[in-house]
N, C-alpha and C positions, 0 to 999 in steps of 0.2 A: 630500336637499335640496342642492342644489348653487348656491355663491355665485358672482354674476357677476364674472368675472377683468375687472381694472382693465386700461383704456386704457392703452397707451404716455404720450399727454398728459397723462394722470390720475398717474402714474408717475412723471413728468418734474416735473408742477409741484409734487406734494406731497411733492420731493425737496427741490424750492426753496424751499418753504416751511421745511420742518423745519429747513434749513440757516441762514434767518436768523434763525427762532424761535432756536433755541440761541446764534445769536451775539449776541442782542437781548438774550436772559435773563443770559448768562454778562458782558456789558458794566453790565445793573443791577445784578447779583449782588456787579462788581466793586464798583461804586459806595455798593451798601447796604453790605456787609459793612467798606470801609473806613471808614463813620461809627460803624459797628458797634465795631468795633476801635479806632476814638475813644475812645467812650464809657465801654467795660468800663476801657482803659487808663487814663483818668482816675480811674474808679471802685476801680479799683485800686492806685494812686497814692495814694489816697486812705484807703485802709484799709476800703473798702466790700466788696467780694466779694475772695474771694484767689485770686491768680495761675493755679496750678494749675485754674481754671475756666474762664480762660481761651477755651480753643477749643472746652468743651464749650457754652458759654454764646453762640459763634459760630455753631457751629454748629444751635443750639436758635432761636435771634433770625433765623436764615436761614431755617429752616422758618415760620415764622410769618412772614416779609414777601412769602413768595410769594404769598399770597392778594392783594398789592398788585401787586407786581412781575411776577406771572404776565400776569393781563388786558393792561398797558401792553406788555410784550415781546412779545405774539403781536399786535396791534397794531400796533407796529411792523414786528414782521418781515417780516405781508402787505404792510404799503406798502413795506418794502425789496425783495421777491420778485416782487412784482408790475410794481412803479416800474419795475424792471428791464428787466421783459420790454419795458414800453412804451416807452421811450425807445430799445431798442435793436430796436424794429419786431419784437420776435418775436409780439406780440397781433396785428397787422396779419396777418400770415399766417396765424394763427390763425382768424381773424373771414373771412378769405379760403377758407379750410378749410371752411366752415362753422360754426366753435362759436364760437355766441353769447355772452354775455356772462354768462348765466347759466351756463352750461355750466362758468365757472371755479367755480361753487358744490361741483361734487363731488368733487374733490381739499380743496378746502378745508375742506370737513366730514370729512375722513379725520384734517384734525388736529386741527378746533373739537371735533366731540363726545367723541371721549378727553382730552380737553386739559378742559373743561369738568367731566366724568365727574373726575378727577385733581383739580381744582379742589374738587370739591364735598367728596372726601375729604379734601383738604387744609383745607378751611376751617369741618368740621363736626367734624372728631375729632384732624388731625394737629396742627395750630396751638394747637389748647389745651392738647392735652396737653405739645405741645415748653412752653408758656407755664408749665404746672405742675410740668416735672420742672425750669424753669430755678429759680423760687419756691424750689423745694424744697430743689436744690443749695444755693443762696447760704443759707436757712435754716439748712439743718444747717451750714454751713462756719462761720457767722456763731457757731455754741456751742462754739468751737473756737478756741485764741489762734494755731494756726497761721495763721490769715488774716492775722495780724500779720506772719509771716515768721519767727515765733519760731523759733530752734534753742538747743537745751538746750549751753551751755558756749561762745555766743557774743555779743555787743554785735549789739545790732539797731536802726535809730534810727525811731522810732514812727511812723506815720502824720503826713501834716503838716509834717513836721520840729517835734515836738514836744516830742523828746528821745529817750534814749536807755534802753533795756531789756537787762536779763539775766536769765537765771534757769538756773540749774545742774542742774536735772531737770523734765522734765513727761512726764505721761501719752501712752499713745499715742494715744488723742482730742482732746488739748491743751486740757484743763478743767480739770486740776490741776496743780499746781507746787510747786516747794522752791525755797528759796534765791534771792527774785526782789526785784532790784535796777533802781530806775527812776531816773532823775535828768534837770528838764528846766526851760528859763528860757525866761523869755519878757519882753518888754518892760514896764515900767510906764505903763499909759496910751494902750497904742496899739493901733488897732484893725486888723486885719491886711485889712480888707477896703477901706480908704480908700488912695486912689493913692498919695500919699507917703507911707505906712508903714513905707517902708523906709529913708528917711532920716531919719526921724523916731525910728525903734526905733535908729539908730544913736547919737546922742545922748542917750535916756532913759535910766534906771537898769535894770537888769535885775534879775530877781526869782529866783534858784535854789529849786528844790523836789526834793530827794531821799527817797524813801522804798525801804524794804526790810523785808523780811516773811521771815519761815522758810519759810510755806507757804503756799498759799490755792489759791484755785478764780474760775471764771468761771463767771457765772449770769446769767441774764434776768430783767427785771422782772415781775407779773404777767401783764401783757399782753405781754409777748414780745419789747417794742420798742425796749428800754433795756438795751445792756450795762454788768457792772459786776465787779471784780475785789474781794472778797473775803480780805482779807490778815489775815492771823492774826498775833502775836507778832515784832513790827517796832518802826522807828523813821522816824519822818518830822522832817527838820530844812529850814524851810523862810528864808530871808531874803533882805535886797540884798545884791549883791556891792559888796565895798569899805565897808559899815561891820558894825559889831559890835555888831548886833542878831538876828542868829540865834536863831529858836527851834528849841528840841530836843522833840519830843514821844515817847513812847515807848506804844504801843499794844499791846491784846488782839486789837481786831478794828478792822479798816478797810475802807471801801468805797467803792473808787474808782472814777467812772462812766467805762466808755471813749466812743470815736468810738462814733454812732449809726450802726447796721447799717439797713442800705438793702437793700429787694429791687430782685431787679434785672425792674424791670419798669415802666412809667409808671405813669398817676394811673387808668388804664382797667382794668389789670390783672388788677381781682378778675373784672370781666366777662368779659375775653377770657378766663381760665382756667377760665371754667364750665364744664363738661359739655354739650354737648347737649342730652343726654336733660333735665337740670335748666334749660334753658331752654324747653322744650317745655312742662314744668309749671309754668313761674315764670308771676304773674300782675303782677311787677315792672315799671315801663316801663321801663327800664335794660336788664334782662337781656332782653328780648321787645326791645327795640331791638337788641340783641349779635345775637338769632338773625334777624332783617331784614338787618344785616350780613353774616353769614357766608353768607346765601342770595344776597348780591350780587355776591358774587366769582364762583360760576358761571355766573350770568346777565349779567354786564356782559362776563364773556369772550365767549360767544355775539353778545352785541350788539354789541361792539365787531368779531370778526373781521369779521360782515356791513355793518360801516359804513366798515372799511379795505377793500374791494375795492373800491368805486366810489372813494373817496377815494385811492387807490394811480394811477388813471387819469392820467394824462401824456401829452405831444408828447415825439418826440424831440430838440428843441431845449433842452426845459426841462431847469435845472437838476438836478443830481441829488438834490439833499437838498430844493429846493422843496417839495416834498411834505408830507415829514417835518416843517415850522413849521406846516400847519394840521393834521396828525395831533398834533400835542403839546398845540395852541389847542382843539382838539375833546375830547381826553383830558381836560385840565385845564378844561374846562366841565362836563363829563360828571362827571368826581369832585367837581366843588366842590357840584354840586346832590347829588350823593349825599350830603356832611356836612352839607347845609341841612337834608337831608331825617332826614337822622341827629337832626341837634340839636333839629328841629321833633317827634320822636318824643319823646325823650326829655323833652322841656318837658312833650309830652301836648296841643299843639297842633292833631298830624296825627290822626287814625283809623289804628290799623293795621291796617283791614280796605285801607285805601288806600296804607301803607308806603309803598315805595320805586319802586311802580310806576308813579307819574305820572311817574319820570325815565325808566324802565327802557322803556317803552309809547313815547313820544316821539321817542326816541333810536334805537328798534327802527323805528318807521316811519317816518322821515326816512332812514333805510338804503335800506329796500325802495322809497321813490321815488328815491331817486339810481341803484340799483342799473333801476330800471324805464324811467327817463330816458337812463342809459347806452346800451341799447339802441335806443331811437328813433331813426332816420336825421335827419338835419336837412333841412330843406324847404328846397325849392331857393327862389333870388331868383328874382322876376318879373322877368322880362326887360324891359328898356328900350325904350320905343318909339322905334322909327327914323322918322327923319324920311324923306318920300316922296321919290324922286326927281324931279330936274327940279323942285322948290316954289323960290317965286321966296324 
């Protein structure tokens, strides 16, 4: 069986395609991943996930927004590739050539159906799993004081700027320690989350709390959610500074709760990290709404590249980016009914024998008539009647 070798045209545009596709992707890619690198920074900043996860937790959150970011970037890239060709009269020659308007269809399915195809594995097995091994990392890291920054024979100053820690030995999983020294003050009366809190904590009395232990350990609450330090054979001396009312207490055992461990994942998480296969069997609407989603990243790509080919259409006069405000106006109507259509599921308002396809159906055939309409010649004017010669 022998496949038919592609056209030189066929060659030439799905060159130009590919080329803006990649510069579409690698521009959103910039864009997510620097919110990306917001967030973990803060979160880490924070005492939420430790440093060291960094780029692995970049690069996990990057495989999962392409199921977003993919659709929008091949969208764009045809009205960049296309826009192209028409403002700079290469379509005219084309349509002069012969090939019609549909004819740009099959270069463009050289990239929609692997690009689709790539999409569906991305959005039915890669994305969750990146979503479960990031879960996992911040979990384990989270049973661990090295997310603190802890090093054994140095001052480290806690999370928050809440004070400052030492401890002289710990374990190589950083759950056990010797010899650990905490000391940390804080205002009396002021609450660090009101705007002038910081002129205000300048003036109030301050509260010192030192504690130290020979040894202890780091453990989780039953449910997993609450860290807590474990101090064995210590003394904690807590007071204000500047009078002489210090207490001395001197302890067996003590348990001090730290900063709450945060996955790193939003409030949607437990769904995006399901399995597949366990959404096929769930009779949940949450998770059976998760699996309507992950079937719309393949299908809105398909819908979307045949809605940017007539929508990429231009004069050579028009601007160059014209284009590009109703491809953003079209995208951004097109996703917002898909979250309607999302939320209407998950209420239990819509049928999911009816999903996602009253948006997917609409969108698909308002393509096919633009794409059908392109093609039609425009009907010439009736010609103006002349007045007769020699009429008085």
């Amino acid at each position: 069986m022998r496949f038919p070798t592609l056209r030189i045209i066929d060659r030439y545009l799905a060159r130009e395609l590919l080329v803006s596709f990649v510069a579409a992707t690698a521009i959103l890619l910039l864009v997510s991943v620097g919110g990306t690198v917001a967030d973990l920074l803060n979160k880490i900043a924070r005492g939420r996930i430790p440093a060291e996860l960094l780029f692995s937790l970049i690069g996990l959150r990057t495989v999962d927004a392409l199921t977003l970011l993919a659709p929008l970037a091949v969208f764009i890239g045809v009205q960049l590739a296309y826009g192209r060709l028409y403002r700079e009269s290469e379509m005219a020659v084309f349509a002069a050539s012969g090939l019609p308007v549909t004819g740009l269809l099959r270069p463009l399915m050289l990239l929609a159906i692997p690009l689709a195809a790539a999409m569906a594995l991305i959005s039915f097995w890669l994305a969750p799993a990146a979503v479960r091994l990031s879960q996992n990392l911040v979990l384990q890291a989270n049973r661990s004081l090295i997310i603190a920054g802890l090093e054994p024979g140095k001052f480290v100053e806690l999370p928050n700027g809440d004070g400052m820690m030492y401890v002289e030995a710990m374990s190589a999983d950083g759950t056990r320690f010797k010899k650990m020294f905490v000391a940390s003050e804080r205002a009396v009366g002021i609450d660090k989350n009101t705007p002038d809190a910081a002129a205000k904590a300048a003036a109030a009395p301050v509260r010192i709390n030192v504690i130290t232990a020979a040894d202890g350990e780091l453990y989780h609450d039953v449910n997993g959610a609450e860290r807590y330090l474990g101090l064995n054979n210590g003394f904690r001396v807590e007071g204000l500074v500047g009078q002489d009312n210090y207490r001395l207490l001197r302890y067996a055992r003590n348990d001090v709760k730290l900063t709450e461990s945060e996955p790193d994942a939003s409030a949607d998480a437990v769904k995006r990290a399901a399995p597949t296969a366990d959404l096929l069997r769930s009779e949940d609407l949450v998770q059976r709404t998760e699996l309507q989603w992950r079937l719309a990243a393949p299908i809105s790509t398909l819908v979307l590249i045949l809605l940017a080919l007539p929508l990429s259409k231009s004069s050579p006069r028009q601007p160059r980016y014209a284009g590009l405000i109703i491809a953003g106006l079209s995208w951004a109507i097109y996703y917002a009914f898909m979250n309607i259509a999302r939320n209407q599921l998950v209420s239990g308002k819509l049928s999911f024998a009816l999903g996602m396809w009253w948006v997917h159906v609409p969108v698909l055939l308002i393509a096919l008539y633009l794409l059908w309409r392109s093609q039609q010649l425009p009907r010439p004017k009736p010609a103006k009647a002349q007045p007769a010669v020699g009429a008085a």
